[in-house]
C-alpha positions as CSV (number, residue, x, y, z in Angstrom):
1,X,53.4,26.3,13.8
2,X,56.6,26.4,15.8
3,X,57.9,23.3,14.2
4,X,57.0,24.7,11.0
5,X,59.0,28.0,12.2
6,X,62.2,26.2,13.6
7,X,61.9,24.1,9.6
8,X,62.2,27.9,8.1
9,X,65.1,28.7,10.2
10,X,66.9,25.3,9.7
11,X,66.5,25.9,6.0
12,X,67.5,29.2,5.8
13,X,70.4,28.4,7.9
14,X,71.6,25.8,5.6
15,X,70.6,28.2,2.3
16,X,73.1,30.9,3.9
17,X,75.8,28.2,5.0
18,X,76.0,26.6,1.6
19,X,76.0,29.8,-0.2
20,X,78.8,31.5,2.1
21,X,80.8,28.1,1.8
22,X,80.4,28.1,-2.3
23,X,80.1,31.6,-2.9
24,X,80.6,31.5,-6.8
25,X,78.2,29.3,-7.1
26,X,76.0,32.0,-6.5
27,X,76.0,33.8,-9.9
């Protein structure tokens, strides 16, 4: 479960960095 938990937070992470980094993309 807590690996499973730190996956969620790496992906949501990345989700948030990508989408702050190509914001129009984002329509």
């Amino acid at each position: 479960m807590i690996a499973l938990d730190a996956l969620a937070m790496a992906v949501l992470t990345a989700i948030v960095t990508w989408s702050g980094r190509y914001p129009d993309l984002r329509q």
